[in-house]
DRENGU-433743 format. One line per 8 residues: number of its first residue (from 1); their letters; for each residue x, y, z of N, C-alpha, C. Coordinates in Angstrom, 2 decimals, always signed. Layout:
# DRENGU-433743
NUM	a	X/Y/Z/X/Y/Z/X/Y/Z ~ ...
END
This chain:
# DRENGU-433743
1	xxxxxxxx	+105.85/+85.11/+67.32/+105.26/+86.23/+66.60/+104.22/+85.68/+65.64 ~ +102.93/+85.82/+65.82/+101.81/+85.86/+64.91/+101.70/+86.50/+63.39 ~ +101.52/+85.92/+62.29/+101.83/+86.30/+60.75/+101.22/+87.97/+61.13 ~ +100.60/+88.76/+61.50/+99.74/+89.65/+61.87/+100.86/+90.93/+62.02 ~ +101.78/+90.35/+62.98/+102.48/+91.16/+64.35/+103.70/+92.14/+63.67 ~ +102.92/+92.88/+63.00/+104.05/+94.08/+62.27/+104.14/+95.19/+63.61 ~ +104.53/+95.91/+62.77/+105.32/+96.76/+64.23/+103.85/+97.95/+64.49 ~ +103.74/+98.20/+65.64/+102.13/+98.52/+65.76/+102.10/+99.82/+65.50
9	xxxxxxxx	+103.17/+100.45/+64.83/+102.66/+101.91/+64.61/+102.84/+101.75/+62.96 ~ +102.95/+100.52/+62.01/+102.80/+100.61/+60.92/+101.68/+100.68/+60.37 ~ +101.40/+100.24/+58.89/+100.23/+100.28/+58.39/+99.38/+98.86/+58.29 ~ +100.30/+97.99/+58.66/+99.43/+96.46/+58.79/+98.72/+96.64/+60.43 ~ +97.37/+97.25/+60.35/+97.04/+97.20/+62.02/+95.68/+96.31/+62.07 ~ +94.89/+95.95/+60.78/+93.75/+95.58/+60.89/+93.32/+93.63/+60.78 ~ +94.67/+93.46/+61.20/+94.58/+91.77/+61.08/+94.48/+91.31/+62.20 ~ +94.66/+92.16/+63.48/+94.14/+91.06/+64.86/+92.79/+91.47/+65.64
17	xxxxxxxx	+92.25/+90.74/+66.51/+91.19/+90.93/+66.61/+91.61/+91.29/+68.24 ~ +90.66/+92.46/+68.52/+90.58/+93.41/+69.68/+90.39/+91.87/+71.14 ~ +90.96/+92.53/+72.35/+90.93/+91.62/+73.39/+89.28/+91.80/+73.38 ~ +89.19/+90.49/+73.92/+87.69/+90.21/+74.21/+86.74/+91.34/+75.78 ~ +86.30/+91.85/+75.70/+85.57/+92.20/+76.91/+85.28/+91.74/+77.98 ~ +84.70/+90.47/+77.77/+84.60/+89.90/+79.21/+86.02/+89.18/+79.58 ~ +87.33/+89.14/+79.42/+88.07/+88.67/+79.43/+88.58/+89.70/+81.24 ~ +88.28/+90.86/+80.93/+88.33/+91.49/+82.21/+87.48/+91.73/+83.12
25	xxxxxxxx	+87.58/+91.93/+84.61/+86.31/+92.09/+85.95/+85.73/+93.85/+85.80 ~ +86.55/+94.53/+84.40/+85.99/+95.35/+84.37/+86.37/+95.73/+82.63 ~ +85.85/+97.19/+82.22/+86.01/+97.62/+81.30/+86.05/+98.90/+80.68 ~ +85.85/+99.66/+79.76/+85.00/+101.24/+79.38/+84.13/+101.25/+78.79 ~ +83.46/+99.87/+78.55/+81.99/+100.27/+77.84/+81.05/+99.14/+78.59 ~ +79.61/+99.25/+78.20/+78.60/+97.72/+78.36/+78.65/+97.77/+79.95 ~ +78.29/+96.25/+79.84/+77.80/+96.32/+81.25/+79.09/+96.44/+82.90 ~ +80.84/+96.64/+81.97/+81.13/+96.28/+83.13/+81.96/+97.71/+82.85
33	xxxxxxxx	+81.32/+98.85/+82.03/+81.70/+100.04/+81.93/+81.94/+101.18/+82.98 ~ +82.57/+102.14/+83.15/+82.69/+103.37/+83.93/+81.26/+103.64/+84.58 ~ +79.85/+103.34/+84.17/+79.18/+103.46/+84.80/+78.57/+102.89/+85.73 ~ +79.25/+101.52/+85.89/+79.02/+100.18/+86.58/+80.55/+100.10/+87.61 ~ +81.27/+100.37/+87.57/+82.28/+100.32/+88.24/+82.05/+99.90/+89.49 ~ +81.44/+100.89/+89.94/+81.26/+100.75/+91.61/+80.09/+98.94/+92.24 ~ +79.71/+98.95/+91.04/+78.83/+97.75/+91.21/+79.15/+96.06/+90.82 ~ +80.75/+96.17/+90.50/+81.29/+95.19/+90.41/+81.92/+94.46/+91.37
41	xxxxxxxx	+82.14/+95.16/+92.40/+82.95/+94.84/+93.47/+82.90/+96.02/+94.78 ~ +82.42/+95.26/+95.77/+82.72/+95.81/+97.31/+84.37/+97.16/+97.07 ~ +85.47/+96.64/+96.30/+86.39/+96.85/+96.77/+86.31/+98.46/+95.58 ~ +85.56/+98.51/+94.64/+85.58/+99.52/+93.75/+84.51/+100.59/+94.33 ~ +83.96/+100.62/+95.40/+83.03/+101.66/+95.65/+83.15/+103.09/+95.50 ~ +84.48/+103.36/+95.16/+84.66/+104.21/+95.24/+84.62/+105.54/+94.48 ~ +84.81/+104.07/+92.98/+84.17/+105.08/+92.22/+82.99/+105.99/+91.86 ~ +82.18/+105.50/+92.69/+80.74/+106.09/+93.09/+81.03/+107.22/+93.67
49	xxxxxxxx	+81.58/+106.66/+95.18/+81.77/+107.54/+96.25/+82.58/+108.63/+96.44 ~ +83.33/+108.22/+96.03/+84.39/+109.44/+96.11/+84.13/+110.56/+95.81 ~ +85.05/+111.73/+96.54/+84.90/+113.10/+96.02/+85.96/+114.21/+95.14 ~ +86.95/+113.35/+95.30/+87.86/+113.58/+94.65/+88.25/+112.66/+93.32 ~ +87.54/+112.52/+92.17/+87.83/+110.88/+91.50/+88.39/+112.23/+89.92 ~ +88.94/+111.39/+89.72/+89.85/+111.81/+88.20/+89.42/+110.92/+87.54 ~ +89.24/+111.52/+85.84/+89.98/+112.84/+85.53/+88.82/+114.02/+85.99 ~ +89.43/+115.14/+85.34/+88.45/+116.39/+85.47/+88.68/+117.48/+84.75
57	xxxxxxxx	+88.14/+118.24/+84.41/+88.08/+119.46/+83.42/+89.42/+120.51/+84.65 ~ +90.59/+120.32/+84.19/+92.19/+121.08/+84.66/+91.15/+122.43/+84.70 ~ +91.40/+123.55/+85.20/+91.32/+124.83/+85.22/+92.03/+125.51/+86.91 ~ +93.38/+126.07/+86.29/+94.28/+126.16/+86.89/+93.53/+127.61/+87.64 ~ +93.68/+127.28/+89.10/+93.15/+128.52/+90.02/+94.42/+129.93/+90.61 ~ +95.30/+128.97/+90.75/+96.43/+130.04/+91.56/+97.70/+129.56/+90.53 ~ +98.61/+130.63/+90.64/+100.33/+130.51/+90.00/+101.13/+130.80/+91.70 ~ +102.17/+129.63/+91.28/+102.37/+129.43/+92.82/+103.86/+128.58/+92.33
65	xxxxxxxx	+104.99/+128.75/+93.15/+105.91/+128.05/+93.07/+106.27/+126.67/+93.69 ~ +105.88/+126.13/+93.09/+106.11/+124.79/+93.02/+107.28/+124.25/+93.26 ~ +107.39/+122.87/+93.89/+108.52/+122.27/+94.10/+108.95/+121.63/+92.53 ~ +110.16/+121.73/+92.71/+110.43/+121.08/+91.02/+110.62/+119.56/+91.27 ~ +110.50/+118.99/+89.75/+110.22/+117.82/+89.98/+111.73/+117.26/+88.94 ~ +112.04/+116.61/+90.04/+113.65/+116.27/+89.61/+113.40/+114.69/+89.77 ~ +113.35/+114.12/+88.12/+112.92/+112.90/+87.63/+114.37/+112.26/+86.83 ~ +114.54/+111.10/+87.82/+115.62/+109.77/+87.83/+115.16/+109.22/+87.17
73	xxxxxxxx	+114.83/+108.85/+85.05/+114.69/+107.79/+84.40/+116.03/+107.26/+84.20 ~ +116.37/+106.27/+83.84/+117.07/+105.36/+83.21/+117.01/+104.20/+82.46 ~ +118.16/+104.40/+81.05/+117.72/+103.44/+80.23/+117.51/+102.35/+80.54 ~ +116.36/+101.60/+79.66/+116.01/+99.70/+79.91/+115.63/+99.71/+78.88 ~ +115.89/+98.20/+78.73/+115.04/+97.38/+77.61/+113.72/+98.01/+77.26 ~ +113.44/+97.66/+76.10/+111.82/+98.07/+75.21/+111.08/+96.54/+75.95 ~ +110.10/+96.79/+77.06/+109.31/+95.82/+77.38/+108.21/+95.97/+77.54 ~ +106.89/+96.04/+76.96/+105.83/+96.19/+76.40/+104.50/+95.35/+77.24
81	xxxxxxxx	+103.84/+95.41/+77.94/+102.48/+94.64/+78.20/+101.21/+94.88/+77.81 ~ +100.43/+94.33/+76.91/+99.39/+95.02/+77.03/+98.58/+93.66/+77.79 ~ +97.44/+94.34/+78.98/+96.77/+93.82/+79.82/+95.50/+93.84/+79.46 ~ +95.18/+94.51/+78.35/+93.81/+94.16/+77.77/+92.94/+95.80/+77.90 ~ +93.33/+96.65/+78.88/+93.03/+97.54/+79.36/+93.65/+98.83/+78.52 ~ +95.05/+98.66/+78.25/+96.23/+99.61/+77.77/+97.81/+98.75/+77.79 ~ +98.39/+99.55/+77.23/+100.01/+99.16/+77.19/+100.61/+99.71/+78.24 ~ +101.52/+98.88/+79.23/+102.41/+99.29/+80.22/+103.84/+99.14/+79.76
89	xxxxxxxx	+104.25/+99.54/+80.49/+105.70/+99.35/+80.55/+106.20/+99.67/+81.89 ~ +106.64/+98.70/+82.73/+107.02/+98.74/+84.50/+108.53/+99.60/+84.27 ~ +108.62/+100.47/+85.36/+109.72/+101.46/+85.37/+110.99/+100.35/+85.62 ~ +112.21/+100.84/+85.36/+113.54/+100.32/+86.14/+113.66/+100.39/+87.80 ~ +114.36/+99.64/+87.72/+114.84/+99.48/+89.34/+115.22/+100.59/+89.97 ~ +116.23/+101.61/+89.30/+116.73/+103.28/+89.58/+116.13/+104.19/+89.45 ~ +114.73/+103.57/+88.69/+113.79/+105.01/+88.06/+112.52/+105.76/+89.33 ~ +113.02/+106.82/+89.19/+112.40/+107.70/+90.40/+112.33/+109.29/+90.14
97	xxxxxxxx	+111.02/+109.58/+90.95/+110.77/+110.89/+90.80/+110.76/+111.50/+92.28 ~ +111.62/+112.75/+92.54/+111.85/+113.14/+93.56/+110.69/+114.69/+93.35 ~ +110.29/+114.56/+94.67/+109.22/+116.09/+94.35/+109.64/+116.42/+96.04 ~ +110.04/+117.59/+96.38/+110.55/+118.24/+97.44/+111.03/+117.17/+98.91 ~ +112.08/+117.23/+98.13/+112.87/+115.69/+99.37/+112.32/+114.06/+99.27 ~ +110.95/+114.21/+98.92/+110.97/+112.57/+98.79/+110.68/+112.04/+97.78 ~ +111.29/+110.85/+97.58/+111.69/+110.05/+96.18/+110.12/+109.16/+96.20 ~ +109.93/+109.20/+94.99/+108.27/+108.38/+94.49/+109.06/+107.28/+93.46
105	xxxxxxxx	+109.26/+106.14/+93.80/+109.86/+105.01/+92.70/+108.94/+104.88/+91.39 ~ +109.32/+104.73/+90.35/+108.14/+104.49/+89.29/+107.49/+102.94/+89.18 ~ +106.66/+103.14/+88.93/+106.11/+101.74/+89.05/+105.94/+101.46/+87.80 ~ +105.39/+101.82/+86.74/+104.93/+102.31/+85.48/+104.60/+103.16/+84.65 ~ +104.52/+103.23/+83.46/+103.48/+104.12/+82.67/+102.53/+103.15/+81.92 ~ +101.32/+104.12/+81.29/+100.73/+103.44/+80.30/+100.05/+104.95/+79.82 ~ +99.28/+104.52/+78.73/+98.58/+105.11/+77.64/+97.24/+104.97/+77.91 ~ +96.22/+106.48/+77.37/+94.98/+106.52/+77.33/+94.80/+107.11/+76.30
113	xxxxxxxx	+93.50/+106.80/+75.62/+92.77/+107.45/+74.63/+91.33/+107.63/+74.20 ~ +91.00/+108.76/+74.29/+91.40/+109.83/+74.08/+91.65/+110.63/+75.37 ~ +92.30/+111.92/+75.59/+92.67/+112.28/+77.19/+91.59/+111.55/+78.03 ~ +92.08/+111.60/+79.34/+91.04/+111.41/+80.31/+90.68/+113.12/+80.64 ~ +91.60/+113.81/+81.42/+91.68/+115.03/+81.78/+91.38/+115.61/+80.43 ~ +90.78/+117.00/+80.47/+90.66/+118.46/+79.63/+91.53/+118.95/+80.40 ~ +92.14/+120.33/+79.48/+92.76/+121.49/+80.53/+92.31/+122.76/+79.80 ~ +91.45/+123.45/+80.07/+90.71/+124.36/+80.19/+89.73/+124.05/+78.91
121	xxxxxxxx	+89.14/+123.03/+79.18/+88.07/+122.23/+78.40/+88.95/+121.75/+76.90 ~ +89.71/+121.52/+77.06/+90.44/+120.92/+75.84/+90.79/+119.89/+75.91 ~ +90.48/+118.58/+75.10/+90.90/+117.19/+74.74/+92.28/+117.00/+74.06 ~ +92.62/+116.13/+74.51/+94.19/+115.36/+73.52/+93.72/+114.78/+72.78 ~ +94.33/+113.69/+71.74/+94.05/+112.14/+71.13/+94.72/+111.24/+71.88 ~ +95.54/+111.69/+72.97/+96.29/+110.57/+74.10/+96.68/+111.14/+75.15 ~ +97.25/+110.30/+76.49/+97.64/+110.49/+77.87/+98.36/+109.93/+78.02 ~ +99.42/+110.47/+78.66/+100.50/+109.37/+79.03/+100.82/+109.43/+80.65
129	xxxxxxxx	+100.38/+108.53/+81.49/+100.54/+108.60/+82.96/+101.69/+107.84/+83.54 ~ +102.43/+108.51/+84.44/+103.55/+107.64/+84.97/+103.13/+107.43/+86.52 ~ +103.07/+106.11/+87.01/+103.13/+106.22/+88.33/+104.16/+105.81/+88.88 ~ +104.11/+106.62/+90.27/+105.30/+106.47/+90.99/+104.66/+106.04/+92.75 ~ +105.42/+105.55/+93.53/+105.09/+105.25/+94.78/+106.02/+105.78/+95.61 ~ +105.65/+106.25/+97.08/+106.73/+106.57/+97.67/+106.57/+105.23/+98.66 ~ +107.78/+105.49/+99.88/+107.91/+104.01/+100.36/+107.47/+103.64/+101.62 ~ +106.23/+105.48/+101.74/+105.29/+105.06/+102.86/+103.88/+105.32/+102.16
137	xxxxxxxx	+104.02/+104.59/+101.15/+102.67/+104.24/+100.07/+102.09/+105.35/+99.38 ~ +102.16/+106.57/+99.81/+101.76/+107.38/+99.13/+102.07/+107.48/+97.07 ~ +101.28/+107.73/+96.35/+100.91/+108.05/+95.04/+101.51/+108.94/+94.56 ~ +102.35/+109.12/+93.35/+102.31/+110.50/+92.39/+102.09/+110.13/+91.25 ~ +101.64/+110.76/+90.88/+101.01/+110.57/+89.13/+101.77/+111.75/+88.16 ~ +102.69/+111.76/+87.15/+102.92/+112.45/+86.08/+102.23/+112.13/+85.30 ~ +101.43/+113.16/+85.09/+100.43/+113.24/+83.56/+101.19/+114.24/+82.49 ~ +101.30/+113.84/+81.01/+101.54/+114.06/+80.02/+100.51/+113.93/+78.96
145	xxxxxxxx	+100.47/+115.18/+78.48/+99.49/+115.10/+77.49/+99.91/+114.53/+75.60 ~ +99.66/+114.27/+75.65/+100.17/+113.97/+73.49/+99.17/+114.46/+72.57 ~ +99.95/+115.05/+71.97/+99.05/+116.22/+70.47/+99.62/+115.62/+69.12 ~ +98.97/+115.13/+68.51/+99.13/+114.93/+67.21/+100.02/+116.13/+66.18 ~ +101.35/+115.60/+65.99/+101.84/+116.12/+65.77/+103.56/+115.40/+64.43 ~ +104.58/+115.87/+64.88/+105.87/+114.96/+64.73/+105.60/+113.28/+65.26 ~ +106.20/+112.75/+64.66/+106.44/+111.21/+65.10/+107.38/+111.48/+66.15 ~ +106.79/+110.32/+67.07/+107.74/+110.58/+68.48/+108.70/+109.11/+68.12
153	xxxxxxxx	+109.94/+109.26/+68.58/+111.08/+108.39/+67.72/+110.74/+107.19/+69.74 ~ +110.54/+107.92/+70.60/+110.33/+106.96/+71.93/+109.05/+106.26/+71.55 ~ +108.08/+106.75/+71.18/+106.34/+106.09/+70.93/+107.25/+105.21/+69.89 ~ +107.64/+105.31/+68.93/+108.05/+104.69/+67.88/+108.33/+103.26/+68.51 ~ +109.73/+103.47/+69.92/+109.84/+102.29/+70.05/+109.35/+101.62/+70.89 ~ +108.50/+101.58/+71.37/+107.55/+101.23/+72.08/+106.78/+100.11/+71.46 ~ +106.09/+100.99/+70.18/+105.03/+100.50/+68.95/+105.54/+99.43/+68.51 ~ +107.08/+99.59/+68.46/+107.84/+98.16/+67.85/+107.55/+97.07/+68.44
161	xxxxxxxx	+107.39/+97.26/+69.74/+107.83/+95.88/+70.28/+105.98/+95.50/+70.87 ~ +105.12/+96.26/+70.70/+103.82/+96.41/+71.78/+103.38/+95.11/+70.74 ~ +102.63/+94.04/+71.73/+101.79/+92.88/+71.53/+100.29/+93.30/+71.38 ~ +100.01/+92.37/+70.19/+98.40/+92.81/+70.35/+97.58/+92.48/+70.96 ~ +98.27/+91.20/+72.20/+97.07/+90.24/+72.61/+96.77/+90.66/+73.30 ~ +95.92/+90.64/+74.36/+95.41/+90.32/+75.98/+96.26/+89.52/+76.99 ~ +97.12/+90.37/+77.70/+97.51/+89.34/+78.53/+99.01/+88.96/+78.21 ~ +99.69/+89.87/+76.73/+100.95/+88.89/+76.33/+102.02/+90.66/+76.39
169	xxxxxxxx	+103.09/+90.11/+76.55/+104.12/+90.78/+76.88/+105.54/+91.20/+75.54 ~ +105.90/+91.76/+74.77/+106.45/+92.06/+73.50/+107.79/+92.73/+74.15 ~ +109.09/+92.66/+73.54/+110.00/+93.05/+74.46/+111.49/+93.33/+72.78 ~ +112.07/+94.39/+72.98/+113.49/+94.24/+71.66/+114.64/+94.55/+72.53 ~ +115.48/+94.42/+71.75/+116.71/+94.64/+72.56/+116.93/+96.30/+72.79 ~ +116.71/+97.12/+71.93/+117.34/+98.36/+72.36/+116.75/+99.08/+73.40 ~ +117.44/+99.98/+73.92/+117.41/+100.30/+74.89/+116.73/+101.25/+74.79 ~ +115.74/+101.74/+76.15/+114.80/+103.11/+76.21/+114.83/+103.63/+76.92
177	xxxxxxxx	+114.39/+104.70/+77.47/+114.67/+105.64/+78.33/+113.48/+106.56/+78.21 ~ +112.49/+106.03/+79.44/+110.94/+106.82/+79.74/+111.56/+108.36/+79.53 ~ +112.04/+109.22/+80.09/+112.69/+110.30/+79.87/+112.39/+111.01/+78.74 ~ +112.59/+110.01/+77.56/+112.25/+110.33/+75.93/+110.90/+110.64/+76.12 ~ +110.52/+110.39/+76.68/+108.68/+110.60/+76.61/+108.16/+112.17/+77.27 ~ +109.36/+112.61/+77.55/+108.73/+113.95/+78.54/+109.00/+115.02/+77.72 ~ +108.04/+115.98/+77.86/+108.65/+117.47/+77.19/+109.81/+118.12/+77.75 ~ +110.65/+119.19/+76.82/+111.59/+120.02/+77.70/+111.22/+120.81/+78.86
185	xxxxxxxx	+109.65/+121.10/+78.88/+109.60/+121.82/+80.41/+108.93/+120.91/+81.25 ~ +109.43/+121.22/+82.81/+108.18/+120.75/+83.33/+108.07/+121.35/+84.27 ~ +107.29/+122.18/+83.68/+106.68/+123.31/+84.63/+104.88/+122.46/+84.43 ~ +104.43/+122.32/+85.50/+103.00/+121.67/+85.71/+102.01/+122.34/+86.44 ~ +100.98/+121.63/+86.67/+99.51/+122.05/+87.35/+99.62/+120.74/+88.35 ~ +99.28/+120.95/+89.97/+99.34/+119.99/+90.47/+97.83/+120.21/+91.52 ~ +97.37/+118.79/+92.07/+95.99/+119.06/+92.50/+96.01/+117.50/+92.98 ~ +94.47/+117.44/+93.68/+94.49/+115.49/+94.33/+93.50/+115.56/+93.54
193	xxxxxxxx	+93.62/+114.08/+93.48/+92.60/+113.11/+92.63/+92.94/+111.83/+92.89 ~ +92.15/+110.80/+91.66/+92.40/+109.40/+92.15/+92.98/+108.74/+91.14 ~ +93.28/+107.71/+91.23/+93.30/+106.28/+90.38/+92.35/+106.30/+89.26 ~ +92.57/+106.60/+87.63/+91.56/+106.72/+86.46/+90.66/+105.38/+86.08 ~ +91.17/+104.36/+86.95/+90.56/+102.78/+87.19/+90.51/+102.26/+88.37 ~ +89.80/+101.52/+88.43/+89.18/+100.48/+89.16/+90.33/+100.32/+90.07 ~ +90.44/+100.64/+91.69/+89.24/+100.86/+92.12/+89.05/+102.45/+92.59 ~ +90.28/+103.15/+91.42/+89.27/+104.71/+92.31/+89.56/+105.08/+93.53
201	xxxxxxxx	+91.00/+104.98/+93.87/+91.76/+105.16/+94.93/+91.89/+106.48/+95.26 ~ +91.44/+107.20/+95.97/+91.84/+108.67/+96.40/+93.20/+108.86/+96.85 ~ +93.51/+110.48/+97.09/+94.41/+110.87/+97.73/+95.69/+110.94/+96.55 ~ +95.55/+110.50/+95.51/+96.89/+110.39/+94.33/+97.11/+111.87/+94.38 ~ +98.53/+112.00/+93.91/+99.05/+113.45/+93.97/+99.47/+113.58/+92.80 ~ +98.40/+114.19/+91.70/+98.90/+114.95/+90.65/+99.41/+115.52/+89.91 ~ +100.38/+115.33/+89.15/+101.34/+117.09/+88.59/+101.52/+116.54/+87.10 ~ +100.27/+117.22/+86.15/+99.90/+117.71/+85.30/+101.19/+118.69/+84.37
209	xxxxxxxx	+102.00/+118.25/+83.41/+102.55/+118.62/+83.02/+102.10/+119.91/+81.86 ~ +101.85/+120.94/+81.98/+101.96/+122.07/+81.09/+102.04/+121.82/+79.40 ~ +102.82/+121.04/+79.57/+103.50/+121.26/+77.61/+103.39/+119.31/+77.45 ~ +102.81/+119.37/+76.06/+102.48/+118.20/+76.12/+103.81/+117.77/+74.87 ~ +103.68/+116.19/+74.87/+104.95/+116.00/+73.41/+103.56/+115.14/+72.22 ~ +104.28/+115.66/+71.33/+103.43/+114.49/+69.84/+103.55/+113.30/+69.95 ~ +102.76/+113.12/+68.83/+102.91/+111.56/+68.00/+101.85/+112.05/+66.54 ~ +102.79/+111.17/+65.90/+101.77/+111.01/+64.83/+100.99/+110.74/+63.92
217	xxxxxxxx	+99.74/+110.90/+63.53/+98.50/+110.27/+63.36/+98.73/+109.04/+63.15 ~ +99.52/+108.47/+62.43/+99.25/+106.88/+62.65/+99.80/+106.22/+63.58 ~ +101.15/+107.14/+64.37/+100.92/+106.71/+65.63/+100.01/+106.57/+66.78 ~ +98.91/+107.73/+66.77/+97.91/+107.81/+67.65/+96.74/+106.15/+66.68 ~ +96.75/+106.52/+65.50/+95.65/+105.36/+65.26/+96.15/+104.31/+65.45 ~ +97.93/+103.94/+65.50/+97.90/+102.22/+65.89/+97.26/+102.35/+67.20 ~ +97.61/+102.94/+68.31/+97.09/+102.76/+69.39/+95.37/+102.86/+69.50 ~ +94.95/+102.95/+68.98/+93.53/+102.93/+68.76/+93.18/+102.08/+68.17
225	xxxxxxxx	+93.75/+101.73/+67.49/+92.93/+100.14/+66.81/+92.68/+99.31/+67.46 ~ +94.08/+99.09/+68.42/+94.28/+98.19/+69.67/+92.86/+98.34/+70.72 ~ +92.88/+99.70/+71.47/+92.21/+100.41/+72.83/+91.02/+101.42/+71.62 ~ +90.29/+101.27/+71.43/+89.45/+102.15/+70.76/+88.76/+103.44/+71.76 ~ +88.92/+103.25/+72.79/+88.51/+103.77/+73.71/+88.93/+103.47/+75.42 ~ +89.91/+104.09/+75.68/+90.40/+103.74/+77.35/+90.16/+104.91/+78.08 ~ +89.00/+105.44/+78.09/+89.39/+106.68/+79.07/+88.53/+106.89/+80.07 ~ +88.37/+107.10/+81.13/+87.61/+106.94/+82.08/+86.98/+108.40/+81.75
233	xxxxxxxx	+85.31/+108.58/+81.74/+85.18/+109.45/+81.82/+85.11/+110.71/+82.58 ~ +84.63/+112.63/+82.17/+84.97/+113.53/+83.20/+84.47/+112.99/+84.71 ~ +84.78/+113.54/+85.56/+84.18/+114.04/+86.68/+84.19/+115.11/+87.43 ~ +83.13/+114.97/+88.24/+83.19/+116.57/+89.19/+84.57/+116.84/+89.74 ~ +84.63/+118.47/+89.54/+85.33/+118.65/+90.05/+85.47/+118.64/+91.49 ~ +84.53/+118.86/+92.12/+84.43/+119.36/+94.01/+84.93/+120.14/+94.15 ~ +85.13/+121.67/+93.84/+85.92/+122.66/+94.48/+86.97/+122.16/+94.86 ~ +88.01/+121.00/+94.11/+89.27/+121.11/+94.68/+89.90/+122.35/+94.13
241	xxxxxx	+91.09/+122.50/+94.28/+92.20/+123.37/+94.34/+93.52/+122.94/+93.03 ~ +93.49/+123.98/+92.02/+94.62/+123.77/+91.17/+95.75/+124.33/+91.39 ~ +97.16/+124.13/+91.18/+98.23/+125.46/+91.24/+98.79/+124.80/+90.51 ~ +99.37/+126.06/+89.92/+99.99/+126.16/+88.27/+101.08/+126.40/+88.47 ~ +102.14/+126.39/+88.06/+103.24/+126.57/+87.54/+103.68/+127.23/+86.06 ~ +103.36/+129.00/+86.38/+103.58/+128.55/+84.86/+104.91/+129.14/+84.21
END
């Protein structure tokens, strides 16, 4: 632990110095920014190309019954990465999201700021995305929105243990449970889109949670001191297709 390394949602946040930029093959600003994406690599074209690329201004078209989404977290350790990009945290071995018969394993979550997505032209101060895989590769994405609000006692422990470096991994003993991170409903908006980074993977399957949970303000600003900016910016919509749940 670095003399620095108070707990990152306190008030000691201004003693380490931000990961370096070129330290990554990409970024959100300068030359290896959201607008360069596609020109870094053969394998990122997509972000150009694509027609479906996330995020995008939500505006829910149809109310439609939805399959419910019956989500397997379980507690684990507080284990923290930040990759220079955002803070992860890799799901448990049991942790899974089932959406009409088939199970999507979690792979992770992490944090954005400020939203990537609007929903009916409205911004967050954060995002919280969970991905999940199913085990003939297909994508689901739980998006959660965060509103400045109550202190979230799960962000809390998170903040405890989150590293400031590039590249370094922060970990406590108590136990967590992604779960804590979700609102009581989840009734959502679901739609395709892609991968909010590099490389801009189509075909991800969406479901946009309705009701977002807090944090607050100096929880949203530790995370900003860190990521001053992680959000990929809007894009077209393409006449895809929203359905709501509401």
């Amino acid at each position: 632990m670095t003399p620095c390394r108070a707990a990152l949602f306190s008030v000691m946040l201004l003693c380490f110095a931000l990961p370096a930029a070129h330290a990554a093959d990409w970024s959100y600003d300068g030359e290896h920014g959201p607008d360069h994406w596609a020109d870094l690599s053969d394998d990122f074209a997509t972000c150009a190309e694509g027609h479906f690329q996330s995020p995008f201004n939500i505006v829910p078209d149809i109310d439609a019954d939805l399959a419910n989404l019956d989500i397997h977290y379980t507690p684990m350790p507080a284990v923290v990465t930040n990759n220079g990009h955002t803070l992860v945290v890799n799901g448990g071995v049991d942790d899974f999201l089932r959406i009409g018969g088939m199970d999507f394993k979690l792979l992770q979550f992490h944090f954005h700021t400020p939203s990537e997505y609007l929903i009916n032209g409205k911004a967050f101060p954060m995002e919280l995305h969970f991905v999940h895989q199913a085990a003939d590769g297909r994508f689901a994405v739980l998006g959660v929105m965060i509103a400045e609000g109550a202190a979230n006692p799960a962000i809390a422990q998170l903040w405890n243990v989150a590293p400031y470096d590039h590249g370094t991994t922060g970990s406590g003993d108590a136990m967590f449970n992604p779960r804590d991170l979700l609102p009581s409903s989840q009734s959502y908006m679901r739609f395709m889109g892609s991968l909010t980074t590099p490389p801009c993977t189509e075909g991800i399957n969406w479901h946009m949670l309705m009701s977002p949970i807090t944090a607050s303000a100096e929880q949203i600003a530790a995370f900003q001191t860190v990521f001053p900016n992680n959000a990929r910016p809007i894009q077209s919509r393409n006449g895809r297709l929203v359905v709501a749940e509401w």
